[in-house]
C-alpha positions as CSV (number, residue, x, y, z in Angstrom):
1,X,1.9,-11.0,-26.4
2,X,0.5,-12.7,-23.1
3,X,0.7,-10.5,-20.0
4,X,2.8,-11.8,-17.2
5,X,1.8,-13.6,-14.3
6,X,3.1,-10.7,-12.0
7,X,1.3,-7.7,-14.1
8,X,-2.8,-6.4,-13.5
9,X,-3.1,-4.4,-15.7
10,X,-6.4,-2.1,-16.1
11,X,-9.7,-4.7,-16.6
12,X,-13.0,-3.2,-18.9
13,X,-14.1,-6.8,-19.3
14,X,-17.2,-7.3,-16.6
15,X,-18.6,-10.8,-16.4
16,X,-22.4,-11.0,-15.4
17,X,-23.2,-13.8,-13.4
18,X,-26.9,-13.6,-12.1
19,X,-27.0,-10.4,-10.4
20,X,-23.0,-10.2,-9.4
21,X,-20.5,-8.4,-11.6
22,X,-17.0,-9.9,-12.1
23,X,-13.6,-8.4,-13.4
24,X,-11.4,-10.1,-15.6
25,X,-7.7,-10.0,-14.6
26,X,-4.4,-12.1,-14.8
27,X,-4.0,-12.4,-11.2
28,X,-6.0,-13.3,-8.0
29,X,-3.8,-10.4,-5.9
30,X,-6.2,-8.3,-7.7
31,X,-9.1,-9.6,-6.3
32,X,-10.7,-8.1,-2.8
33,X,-10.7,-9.6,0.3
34,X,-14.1,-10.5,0.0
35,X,-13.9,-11.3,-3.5
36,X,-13.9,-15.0,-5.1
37,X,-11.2,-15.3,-7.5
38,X,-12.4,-18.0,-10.5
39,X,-10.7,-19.0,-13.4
40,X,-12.0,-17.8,-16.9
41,X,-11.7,-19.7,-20.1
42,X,-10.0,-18.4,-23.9
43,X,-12.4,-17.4,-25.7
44,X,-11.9,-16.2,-29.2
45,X,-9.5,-13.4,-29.4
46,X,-10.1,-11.5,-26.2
47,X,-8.1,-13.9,-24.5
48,X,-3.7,-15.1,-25.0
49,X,-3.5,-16.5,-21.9
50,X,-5.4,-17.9,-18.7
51,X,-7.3,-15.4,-17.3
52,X,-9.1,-15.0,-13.9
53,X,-12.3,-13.2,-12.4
54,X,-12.8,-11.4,-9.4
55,X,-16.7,-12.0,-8.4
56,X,-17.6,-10.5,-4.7
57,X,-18.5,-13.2,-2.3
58,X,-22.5,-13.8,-1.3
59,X,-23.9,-10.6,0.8
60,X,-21.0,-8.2,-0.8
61,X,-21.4,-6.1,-4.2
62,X,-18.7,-4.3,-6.6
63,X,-16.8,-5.3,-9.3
64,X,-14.5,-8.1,-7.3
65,X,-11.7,-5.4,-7.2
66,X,-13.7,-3.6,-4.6
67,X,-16.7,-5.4,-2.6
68,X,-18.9,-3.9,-0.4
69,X,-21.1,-5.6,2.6
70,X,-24.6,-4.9,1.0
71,X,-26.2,-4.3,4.2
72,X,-23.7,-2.4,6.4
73,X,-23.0,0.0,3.6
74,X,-27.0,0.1,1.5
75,X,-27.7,3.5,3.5
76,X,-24.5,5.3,1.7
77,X,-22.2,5.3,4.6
78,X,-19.2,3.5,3.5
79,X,-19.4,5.8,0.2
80,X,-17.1,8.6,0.4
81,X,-17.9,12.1,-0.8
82,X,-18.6,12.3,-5.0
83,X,-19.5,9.0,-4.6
84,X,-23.3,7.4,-4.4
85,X,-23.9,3.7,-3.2
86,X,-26.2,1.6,-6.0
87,X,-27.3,-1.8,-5.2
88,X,-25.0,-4.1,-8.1
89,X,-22.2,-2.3,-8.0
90,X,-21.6,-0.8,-4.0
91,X,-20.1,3.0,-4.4
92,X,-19.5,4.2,-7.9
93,X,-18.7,7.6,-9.0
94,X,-21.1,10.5,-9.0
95,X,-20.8,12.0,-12.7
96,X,-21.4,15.5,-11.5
97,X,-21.3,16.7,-15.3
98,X,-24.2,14.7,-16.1
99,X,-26.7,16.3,-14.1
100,X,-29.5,18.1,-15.9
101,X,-28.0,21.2,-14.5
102,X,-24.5,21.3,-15.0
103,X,-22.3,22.9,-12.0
104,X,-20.0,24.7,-14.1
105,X,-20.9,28.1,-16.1
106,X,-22.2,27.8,-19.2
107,X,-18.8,29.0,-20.9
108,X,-16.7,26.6,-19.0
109,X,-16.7,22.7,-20.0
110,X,-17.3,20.5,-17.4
111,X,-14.9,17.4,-16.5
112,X,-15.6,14.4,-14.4
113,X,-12.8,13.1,-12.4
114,X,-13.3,10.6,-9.4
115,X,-15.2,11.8,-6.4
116,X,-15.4,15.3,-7.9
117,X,-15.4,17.3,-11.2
118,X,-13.3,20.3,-12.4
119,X,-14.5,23.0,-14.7
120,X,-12.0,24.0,-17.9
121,X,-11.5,27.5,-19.2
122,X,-11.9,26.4,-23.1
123,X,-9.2,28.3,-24.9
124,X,-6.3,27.4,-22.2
125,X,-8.2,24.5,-20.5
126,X,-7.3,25.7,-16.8
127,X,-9.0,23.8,-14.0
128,X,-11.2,25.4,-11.9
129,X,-12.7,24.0,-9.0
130,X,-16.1,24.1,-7.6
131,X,-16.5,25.1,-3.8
132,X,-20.2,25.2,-1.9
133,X,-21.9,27.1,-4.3
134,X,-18.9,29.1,-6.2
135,X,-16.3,28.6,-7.6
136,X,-12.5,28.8,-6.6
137,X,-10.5,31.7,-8.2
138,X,-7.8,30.7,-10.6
139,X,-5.2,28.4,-8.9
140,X,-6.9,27.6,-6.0
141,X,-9.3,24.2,-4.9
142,X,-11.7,23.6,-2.6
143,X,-8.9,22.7,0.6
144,X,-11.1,20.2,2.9
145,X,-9.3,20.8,6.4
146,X,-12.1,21.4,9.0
147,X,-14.3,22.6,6.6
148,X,-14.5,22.9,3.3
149,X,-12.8,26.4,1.7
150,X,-11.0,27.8,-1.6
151,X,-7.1,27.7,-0.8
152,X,-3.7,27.7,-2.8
153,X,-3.2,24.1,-3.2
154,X,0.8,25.0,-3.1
155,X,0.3,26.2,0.9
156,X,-1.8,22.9,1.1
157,X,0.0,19.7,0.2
158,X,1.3,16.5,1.4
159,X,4.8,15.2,1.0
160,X,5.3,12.5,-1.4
161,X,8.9,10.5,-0.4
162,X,9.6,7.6,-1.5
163,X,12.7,6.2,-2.9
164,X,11.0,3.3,-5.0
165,X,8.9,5.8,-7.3
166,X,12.3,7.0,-9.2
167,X,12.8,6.0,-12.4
168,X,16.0,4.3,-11.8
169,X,14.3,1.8,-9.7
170,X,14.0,-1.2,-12.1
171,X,14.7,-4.3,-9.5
172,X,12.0,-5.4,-7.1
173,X,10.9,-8.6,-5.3
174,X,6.8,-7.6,-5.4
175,X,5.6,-5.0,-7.9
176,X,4.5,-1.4,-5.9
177,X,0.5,-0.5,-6.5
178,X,-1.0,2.7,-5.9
179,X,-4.2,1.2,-6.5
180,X,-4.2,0.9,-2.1
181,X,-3.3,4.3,-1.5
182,X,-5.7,6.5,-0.2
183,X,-5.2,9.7,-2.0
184,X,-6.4,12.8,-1.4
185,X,-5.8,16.3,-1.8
186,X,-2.6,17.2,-3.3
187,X,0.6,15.9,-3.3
188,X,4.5,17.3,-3.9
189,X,7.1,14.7,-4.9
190,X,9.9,14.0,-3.6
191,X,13.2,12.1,-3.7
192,X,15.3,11.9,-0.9
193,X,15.7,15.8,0.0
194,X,15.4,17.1,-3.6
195,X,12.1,18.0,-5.2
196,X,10.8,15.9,-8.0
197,X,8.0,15.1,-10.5
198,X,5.9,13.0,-13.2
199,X,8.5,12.0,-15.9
200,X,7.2,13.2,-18.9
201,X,8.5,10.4,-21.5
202,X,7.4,6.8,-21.8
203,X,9.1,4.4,-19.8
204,X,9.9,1.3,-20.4
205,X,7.7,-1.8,-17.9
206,X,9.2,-2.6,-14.4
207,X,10.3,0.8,-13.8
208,X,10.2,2.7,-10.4
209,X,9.0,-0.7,-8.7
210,X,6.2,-1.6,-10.7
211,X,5.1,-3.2,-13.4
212,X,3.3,-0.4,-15.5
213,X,4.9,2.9,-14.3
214,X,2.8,5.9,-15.3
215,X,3.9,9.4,-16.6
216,X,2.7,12.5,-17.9
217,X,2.2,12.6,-22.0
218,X,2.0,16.6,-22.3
219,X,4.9,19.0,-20.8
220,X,4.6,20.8,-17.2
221,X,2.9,23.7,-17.0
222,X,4.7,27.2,-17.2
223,X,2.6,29.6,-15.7
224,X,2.0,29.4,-12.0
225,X,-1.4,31.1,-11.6
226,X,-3.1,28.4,-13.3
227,X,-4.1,24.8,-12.7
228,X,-4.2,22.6,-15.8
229,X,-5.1,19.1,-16.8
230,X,-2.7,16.7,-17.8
231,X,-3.4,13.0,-18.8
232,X,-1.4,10.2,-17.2
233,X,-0.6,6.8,-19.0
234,X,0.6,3.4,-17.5
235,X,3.1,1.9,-19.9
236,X,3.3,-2.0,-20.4
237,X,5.4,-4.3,-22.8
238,X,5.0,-2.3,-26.4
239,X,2.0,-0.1,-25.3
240,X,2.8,3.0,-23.6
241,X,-0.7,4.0,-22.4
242,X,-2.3,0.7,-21.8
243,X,-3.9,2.8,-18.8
244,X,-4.6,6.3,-18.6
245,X,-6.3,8.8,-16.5
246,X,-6.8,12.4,-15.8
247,X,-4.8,14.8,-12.8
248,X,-4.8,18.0,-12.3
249,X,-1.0,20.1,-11.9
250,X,-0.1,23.2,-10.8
251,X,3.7,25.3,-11.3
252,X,4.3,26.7,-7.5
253,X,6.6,29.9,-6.4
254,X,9.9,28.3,-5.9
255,X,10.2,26.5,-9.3
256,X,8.0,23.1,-7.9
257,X,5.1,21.3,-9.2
258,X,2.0,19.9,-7.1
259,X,-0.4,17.4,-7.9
260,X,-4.1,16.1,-7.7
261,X,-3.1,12.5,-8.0
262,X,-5.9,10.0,-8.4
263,X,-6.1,6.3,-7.5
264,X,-5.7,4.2,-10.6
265,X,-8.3,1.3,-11.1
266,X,-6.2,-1.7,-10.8
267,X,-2.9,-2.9,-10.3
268,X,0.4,-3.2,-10.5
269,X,0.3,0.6,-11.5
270,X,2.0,3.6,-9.6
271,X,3.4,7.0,-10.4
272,X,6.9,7.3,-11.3
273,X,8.8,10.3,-10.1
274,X,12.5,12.0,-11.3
275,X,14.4,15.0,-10.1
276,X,13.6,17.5,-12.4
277,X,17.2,18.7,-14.8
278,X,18.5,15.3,-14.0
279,X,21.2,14.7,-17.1
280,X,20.1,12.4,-19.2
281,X,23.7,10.5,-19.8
282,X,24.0,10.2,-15.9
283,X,24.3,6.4,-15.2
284,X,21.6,5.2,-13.0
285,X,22.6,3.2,-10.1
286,X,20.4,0.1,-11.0
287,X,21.7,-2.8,-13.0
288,X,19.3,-1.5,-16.0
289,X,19.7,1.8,-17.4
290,X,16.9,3.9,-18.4
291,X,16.1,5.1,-21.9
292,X,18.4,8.0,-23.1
293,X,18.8,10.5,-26.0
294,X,21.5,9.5,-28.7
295,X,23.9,12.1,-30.5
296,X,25.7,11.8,-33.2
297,X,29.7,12.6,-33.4
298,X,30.6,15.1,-36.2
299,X,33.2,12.2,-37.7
300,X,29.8,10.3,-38.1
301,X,28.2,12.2,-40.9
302,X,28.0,10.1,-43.9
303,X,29.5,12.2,-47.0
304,X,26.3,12.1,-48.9
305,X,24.6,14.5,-46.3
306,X,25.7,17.4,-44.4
307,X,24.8,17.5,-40.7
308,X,21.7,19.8,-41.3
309,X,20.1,17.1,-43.9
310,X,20.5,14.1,-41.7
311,X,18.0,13.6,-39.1
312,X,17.4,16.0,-36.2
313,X,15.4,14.0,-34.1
314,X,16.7,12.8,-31.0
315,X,17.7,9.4,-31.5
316,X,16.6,6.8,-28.5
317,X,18.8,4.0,-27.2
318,X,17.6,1.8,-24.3
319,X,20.3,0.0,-22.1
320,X,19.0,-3.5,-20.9
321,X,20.4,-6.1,-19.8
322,X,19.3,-8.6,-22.4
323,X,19.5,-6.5,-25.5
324,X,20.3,-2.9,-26.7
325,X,17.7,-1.0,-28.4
326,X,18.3,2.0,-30.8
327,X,15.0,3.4,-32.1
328,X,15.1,5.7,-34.9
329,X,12.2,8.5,-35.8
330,X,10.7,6.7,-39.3
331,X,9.1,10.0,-40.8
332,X,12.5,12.3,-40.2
333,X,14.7,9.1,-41.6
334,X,12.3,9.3,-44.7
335,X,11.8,12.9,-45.2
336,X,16.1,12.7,-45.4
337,X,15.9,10.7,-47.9
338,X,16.9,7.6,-45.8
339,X,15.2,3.8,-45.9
340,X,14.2,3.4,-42.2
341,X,14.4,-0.6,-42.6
342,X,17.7,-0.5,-44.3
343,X,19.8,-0.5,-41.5
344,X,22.4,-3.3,-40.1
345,X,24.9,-3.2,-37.3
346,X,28.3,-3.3,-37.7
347,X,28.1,-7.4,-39.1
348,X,26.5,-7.0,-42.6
349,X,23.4,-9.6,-41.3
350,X,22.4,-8.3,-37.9
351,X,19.4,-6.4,-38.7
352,X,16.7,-7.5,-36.6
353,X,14.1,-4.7,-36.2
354,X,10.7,-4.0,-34.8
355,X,8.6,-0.8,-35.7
356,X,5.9,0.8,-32.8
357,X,4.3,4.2,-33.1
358,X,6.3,5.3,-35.8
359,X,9.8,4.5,-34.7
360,X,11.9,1.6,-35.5
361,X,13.7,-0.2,-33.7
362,X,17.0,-1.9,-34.0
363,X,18.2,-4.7,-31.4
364,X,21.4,-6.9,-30.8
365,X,21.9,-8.5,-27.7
366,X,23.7,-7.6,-24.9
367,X,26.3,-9.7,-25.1
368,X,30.5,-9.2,-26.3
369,X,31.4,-10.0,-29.9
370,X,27.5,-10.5,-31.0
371,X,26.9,-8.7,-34.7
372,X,30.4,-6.4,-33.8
373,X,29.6,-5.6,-30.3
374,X,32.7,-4.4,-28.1
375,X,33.1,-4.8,-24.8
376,X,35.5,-2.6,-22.4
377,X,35.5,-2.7,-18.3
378,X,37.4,-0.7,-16.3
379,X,37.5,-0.6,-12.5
380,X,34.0,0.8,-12.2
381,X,31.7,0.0,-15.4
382,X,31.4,-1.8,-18.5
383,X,31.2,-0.3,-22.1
384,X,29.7,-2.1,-24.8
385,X,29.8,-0.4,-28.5
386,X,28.2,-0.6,-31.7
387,X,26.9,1.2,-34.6
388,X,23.7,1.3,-37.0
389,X,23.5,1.7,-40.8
390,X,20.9,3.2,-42.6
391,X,20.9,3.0,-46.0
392,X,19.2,5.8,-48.9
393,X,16.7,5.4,-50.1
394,X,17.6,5.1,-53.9
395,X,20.0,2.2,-54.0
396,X,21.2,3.1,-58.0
397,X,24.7,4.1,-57.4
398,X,27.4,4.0,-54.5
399,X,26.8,5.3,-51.3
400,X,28.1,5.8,-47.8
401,X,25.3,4.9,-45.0
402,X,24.2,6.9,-42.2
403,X,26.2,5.8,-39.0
404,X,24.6,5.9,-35.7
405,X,27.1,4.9,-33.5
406,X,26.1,4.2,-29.8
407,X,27.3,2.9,-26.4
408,X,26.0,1.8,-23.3
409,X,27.4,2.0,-19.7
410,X,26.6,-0.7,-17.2
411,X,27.9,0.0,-13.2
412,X,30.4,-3.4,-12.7
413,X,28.8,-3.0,-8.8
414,X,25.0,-4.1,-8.0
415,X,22.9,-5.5,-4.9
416,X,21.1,-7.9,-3.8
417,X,17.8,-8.6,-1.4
418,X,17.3,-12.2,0.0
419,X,13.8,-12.7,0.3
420,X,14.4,-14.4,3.8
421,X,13.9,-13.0,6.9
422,X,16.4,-14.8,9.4
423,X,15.3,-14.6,13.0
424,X,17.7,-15.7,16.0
425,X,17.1,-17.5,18.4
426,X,18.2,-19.6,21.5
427,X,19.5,-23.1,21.1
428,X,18.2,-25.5,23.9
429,X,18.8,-28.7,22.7
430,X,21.0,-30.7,25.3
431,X,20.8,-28.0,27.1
432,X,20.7,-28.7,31.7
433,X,17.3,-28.2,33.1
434,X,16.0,-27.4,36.3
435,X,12.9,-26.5,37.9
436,X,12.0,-23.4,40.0
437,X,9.0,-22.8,42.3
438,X,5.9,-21.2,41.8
439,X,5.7,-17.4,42.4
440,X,4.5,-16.5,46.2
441,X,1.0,-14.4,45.9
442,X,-0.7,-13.2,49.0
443,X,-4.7,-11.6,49.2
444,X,-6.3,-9.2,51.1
445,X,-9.3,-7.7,52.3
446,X,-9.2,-3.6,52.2
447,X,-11.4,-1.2,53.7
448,X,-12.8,1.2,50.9
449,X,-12.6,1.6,47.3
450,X,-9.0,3.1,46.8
451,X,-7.4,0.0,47.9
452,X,-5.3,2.0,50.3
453,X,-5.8,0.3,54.2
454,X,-6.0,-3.3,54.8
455,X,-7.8,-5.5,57.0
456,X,-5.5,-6.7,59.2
457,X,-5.3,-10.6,59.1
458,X,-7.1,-12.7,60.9
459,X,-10.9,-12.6,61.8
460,X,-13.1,-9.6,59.7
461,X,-16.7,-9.2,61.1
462,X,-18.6,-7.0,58.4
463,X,-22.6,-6.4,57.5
464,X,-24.6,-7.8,55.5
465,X,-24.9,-6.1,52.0
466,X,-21.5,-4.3,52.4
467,X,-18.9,-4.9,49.9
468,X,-15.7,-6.6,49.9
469,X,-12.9,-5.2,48.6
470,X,-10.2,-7.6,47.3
471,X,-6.6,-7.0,46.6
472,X,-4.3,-9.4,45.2
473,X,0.0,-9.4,45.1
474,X,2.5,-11.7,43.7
475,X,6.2,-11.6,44.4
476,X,7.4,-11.6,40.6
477,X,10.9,-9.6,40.1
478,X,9.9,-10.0,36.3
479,X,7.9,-7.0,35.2
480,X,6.9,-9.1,32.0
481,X,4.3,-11.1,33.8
482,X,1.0,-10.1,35.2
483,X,-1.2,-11.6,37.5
484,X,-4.6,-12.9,36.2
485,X,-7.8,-13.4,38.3
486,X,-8.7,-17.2,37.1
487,X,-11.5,-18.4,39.9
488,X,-12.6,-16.9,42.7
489,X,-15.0,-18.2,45.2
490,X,-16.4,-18.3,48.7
491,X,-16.8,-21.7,51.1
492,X,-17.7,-21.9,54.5
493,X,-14.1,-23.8,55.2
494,X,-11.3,-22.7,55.1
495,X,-10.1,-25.9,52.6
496,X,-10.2,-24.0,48.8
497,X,-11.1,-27.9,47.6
498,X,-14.5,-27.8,49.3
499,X,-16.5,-29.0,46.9
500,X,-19.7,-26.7,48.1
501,X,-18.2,-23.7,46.3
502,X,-20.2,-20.4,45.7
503,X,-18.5,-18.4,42.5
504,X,-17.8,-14.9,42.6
505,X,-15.3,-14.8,39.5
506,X,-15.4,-17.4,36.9
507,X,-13.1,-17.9,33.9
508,X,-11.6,-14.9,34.8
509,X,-15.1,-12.8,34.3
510,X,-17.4,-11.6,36.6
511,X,-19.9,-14.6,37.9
512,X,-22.5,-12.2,38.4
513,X,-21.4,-8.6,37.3
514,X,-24.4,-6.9,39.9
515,X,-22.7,-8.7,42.7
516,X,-19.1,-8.7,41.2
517,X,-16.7,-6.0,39.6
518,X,-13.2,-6.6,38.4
519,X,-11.3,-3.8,38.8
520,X,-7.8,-4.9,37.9
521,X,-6.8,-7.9,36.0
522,X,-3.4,-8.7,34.0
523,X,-2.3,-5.6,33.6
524,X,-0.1,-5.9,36.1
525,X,1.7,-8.1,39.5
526,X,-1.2,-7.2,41.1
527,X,-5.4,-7.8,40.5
528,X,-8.3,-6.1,42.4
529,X,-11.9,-6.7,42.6
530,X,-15.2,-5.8,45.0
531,X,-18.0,-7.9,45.6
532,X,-21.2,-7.7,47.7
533,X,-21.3,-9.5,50.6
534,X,-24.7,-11.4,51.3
535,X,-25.7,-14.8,53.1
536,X,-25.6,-18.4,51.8
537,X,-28.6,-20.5,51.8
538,X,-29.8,-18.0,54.4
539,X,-27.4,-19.2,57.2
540,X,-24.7,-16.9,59.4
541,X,-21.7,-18.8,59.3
542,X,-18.2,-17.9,58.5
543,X,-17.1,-17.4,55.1
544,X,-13.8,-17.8,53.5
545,X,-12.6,-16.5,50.1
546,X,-10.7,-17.7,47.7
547,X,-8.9,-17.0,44.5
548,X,-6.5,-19.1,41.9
549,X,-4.4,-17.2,39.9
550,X,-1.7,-17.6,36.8
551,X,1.0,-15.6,35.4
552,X,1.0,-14.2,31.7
553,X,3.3,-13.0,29.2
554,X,2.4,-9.7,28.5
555,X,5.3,-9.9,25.4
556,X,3.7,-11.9,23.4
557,X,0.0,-12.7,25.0
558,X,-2.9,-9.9,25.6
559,X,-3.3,-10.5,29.2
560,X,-6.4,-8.8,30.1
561,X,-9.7,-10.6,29.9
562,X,-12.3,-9.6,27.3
563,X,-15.1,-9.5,29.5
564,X,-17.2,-6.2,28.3
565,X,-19.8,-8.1,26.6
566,X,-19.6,-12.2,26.9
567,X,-18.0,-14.5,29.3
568,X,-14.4,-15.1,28.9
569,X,-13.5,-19.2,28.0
570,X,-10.1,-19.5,29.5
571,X,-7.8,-21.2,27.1
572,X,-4.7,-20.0,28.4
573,X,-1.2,-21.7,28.8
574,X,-0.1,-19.0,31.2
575,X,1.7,-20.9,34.6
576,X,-0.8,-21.3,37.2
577,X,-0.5,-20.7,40.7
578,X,-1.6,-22.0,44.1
579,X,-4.9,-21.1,45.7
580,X,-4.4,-18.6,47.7
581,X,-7.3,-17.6,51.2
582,X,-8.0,-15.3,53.0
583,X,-10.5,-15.0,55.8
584,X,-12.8,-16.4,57.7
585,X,-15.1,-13.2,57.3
586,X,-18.2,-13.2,60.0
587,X,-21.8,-12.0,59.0
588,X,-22.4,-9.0,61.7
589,X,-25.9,-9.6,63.0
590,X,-28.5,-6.4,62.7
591,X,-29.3,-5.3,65.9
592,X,-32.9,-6.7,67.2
C-alpha cells in the first residue's frame, strides 16, 4: 500500500550523490530549510509510489532532514552534548558504548540512546545513568540545571499539556510532529488537569493529531525505585511499529509516570497520551472512536461450547467511520476448536476478512442495512449493530456458530475548523475625503548633554570645537507616530534650499559618526542629536541648521534606523515634514 501524501514516515534509504547524502521521503515538509527537495524515480520494489529526496544545499552537510552550514559549525559548536560534528554528515550521535573502554561496569550492559547512553542492570534491565565519573544511584539521572548532578528525575520534570496528544484526537487540518521539539530532560504528561501517559496498545493512524501516533509495546513499570527501558513504536496503516525507538520511564510517589522522551527521526510522528483508568467503553468525543475491547453476552454462547471453552481473549472492535472492524485472536479461535476464516455477519455472504499479526479481521461498512447492519439514533448518538459467526472447525454434522455480537456508538454532535482566517477591516470605498495639514515640529539648540535648558531663540555665539546639542519636537496628539531624523545640514543662509549644503545627518545616519551622534531617533515625538561645531572652508560666517523630518507608524513599521554598522538607505513611505531651522549660530573668535 502507497503511503499518503500527508505521512513521513521514518527514511533508512540514503542517496549518495558525490559527497552529499540524501533521504528518501514522501514529502518535501520533511526536508530542511536548507535542504533541496528532488524527485526520485520507482525503482524495483523499494518504491509504490513517487518518492522525494532531501539533499542539503551547496556549503551545508546532513542527511537533508537536518543541514548544517559546514563552516560556521566544522569546529563542533552547533553540536550539542553526546553529539560530535563529522564533515559528510554535520552532528551525529556519539556511540558512547562503542568506545574501547566502555563507561558502564563490566556487569552492566551498555545502551546507546541519542546524545547519551544508559547502563542496564541485566536480570531486571533498570537504567542507570552515568554522571561525571560515577554513576547515579538507582532512580536517579544526571539533572543538568546549573551544573550537571545525580537527582530524582520525579522532583525534576517538565510539564507536558497538550490537548492534541490524546488518543481521542483523530481530526486535524496539518498532522502534529515531534520531530521539532527540543526535548530534554524528562517530561510528565498531561491532559487538561489530570495526569496522563504512553497508551500502551496499538493505535490505529491519524490518532492524537498525527499521522503515526506512537505508544509503548511493554506495560508501565510497578516499582518506583527503578528506572526501566521501554521501546516506543509509531503505528501506520497495517504496521504498528513502522518506527521505533528507545525511552527511559520511571513510576513516581503519587501513582504518576515520568519520561525520558526522545526526538523521533522524521515526521509526522508524536507521542500519544491517555488518562490513565480511562474506561474503555467511554465514547470519545471525536467523530471516530478509538479501538475497544469486545464482550460477549451470556445469551451468546453457542450450545456446542460452554463459556470456559470459547475464546478468552479479548475480542477488538474498531469504530470508524467508513467500516467496522472486529478482529478475532486466530491461535485462541483455533485452539477452541473454531475455523478463524469461517465467519460471516449476520447476511450469509458478507465475509470479507483480512488477517495481520495473528488476528483476523472481519469488516462491513459503516453504513444501515449493509450485510444486517442496524441502525438506531436517539437524541444524542447513533447505534449501529451486528454480529459475527465463526464456524467449527469440523463441518461433519450440525452445528450452532460462535456469535460475536457487537455495537458501535457514534456522538450525533461534531465540529468543525474552517481553515480561513477572516480579518476585518474598514470599508473606504465611496467613502468623503479630506485633507489635513502637516504636523507642526519646532528645533532647538540646548546647552549640555541632558537636553534640559535651551538656547533661547534668536542669535547663539559659541566656540569653535564645541558641540551642538540638538533637540527636536513635533505637535502629534497620536502616540503611534514617531519623529524620524531624515537630513540634517548646515548652510550659511538661512534658506534650507541652499544648494551649498554641508551634511551632518544623512539618510537618517550619522554623515560622519566622529563629528555626529544620534541620540534619539523614532522612538518617539521627539529626536536628539550633538554635533561638533567647526568652520567651513575656513571662513567665520554665520551658520544655520537645518533638519527634515517624517512621521512613522510605530504599529506596523520599525521606526528606528539601523545605523550600528552601515549606512541607512531610506526607503520609507512614512509622511514627511517641512524643513524646519534654527539659528544663525556665530563662530566666537579666540582671543588674540
Amino acid at each position: 500500500m502507497g503511503l499518503p501524501a500527508g505521512l513521513i514516515l521514518a527514511l533508512i534509504l540514503q542517496i549518495l550523490s558525490g559527497s552529499t547524502s540524501g533521504t528518501i521521503a514522501s514529502s518535501c515538509d520533511s526536508c530542511d530549510d536548507e535542504a533541496n527537495c528532488l524527485k526520485t524515480r520507482e525503482r524495483g520494489d523499494s518504491f509504490t509510489s513517487q518518492a522525494y529526496s532531501c539533499v542539503c544545499k551547496d556549503g551545508f552537510v546532513g542527511d537533508g532532514l537536518t543541514c548544517y552550514d559546514a563552516k560556521l559549525c566544522s569546529d563542533s559548536s552547533c553540536c550539542s552534548q553526546g553529539y560530535q560534528w563529522t564533515p559528510d554528515m554535520g552532528c551525529v550521535d556519539t556511540d558512547e558504548c562503542s568506545l574501547s573502554e566502555s563507561p558502564c561496569t563490566p556487569r552492566q550492559v551498555c545502551q546507546n540512546t541519542p546524545g547519551s547512553f544508559a547502563c542496564l542492570e541485566p536480570s531486571t534491565q533498570t537504567v542507570l545513568f552515568h554522571c561525571g565519573r560515577s554513576d547515579c544511584p538507582r532512580g536517579m539521572d544526571c539533572i543538568d540545571d546549573h551544573d550537571s548532578r545525580c537527582a530524582d528525575p520525579c522532583d525534576h520534570y517538565t510539564k507536558l499539556n497538550d490537548e492534541w496528544r490524546s488518543t481521542n484526537n483523530t481530526v486535524f487540518n496539518r498532522p502534529r510532529c515531534d520531530r521539532d521539539i527540543r526535548w530534554k530532560g524528562w517530561y510528565r504528561m498531561y491532559l487538561g488537569r489530570e495526569s496522563a501517559q504512553l497508551p500502551e496498545r496499538c493505535l490505529g493512524s491519524h490518532r492524537c493529531e498525527t499521522d503515526a501516533p506512537m505508544w509503548m509495546t511493554k506495560a508501565h513499570p510497578t516499582e518506583s525505585e527503578d528506572t526501566v527501558n521501554r521501546k516506543v513504536c509509531a503505528a501506520f496503516e497495517d504496521d504498528c511499529c513502522s518506527y521505533n525507538t528507545d525511552i527511559q520511564v520511571k513510576l513516581c510517589p503519587g501513582n504518576f509516570y515520568v519520561y525520558k522522551l526522545v526526538k523521533p527521526s522524521t515526521c509526522y510522528l508524536a507521542y500519544c497520551a491517555e488518562v490513565k483508568g480511562a474506561a474503555p467503553e467511554v465514547v470519545p468525543t471525536t467523530p471516530e472512536p478509538i479501538t475497544e475491547p469486545l464482550t460477549h453476552a451470556p445469551d451468546t454462547t453457542p450450545e456446542t461450547f460452554s463459556s470456559t471453552e470459547g475464546p478468552n481473549q479479548p475480542s477488538q472492535l474498531i469504530c470508524g467511520r467508513e467500516t467496522l472492524q472486529v478482529g478475532l485472536d486466530v491461535d485462541s479461535l483455533t485452539s477452541s476448536g473454531l475455523n478463524p476464516l469461517s465467519g460471516n455477519l449476520v447476511t450469509l455472504n458478507c465475509s470479507q476478512f483480512t488477517v495481520r499479526d495473528n488476528v483476523v479481521w472481519y469488516e462491513v461498512e459503516t453504513r444501515a442495512g449493509v450485510c444486517g447492519n442496524t441502525l438506531k439514533t436517539n437524541s444524542t448518538h447513533a447505534i449501529y449493530s451486528n454480529s459475527l459467526f465463526i464456524y467449527p472447525k469440523s463441518n461433519s454434522s450440525f452445528v450452532h456458530p460462535l456469535s460475536v455480537p457487537f455495537t458501535c456508538v457514534f456522538p450525533l454532535d461534531t465540529h468543525s475548523n474552517m481553515d480561513v482566517a477572516v480579518r476585518p477591516f474598514l470599508e473606504l470605498k465611496g467613502a468623503i475625503r479630506g485633507s489635513g495639514s502637516r504636523a507642526k515640529a519646532s528645533m532647538s539648540l540646548f546647552h549640555n548633554s541632558s537636553f534640559s535648558e535651551k538656547y533661547p531663540a534668536g542669535l547663539v555665539t559659541l566656540p569653535v570645537g564645541s558641540p551642538l546639542y540638538v533637540g527636536v519636537s513635533v505637535e502629534e496628539t497620536d502616540p503611534s507616530f514617531a519623529v524620524v531624523l531624515e537630513d540634517c545640514y548646515t548652510t550659511h543662509l538661512s534658506n534650507p534650499h541652499n544648494p551649498e549644503q554641508y551634511p551632518l545627518i544623512h539618510s537618517k545616519c550619522p554623515a560622519d559618526r566622529r563629528q555626529v551622534s544620534v541620540v534619539e531617533s523614532g522612538a518617539s515625538l521627539r529626536a536628539r542629536f550633538s554635533s561638533l561645531f567647526f568652520l567651513l572652508q575656513h571662513e567665520y560666517r554665520d551658520l544655520y541648521l537645518h533638519c527634515s523630518l517624517s512621521l512613522c507608524d510605530r504599529r506596523t513599521s520599525s521606526c528606528v534606523p539601523p545605523c550600528t554598522h552601515r549606512n541607512y538607505r531610506s526607503v520609507s513611505n512614512s509622511e514627511h515634514l517641512e524643513t524646519i531651522t534654527v539659528g544663525p549660530i556665530l563662530w566666537e573668535k579666540a582671543t588674540e
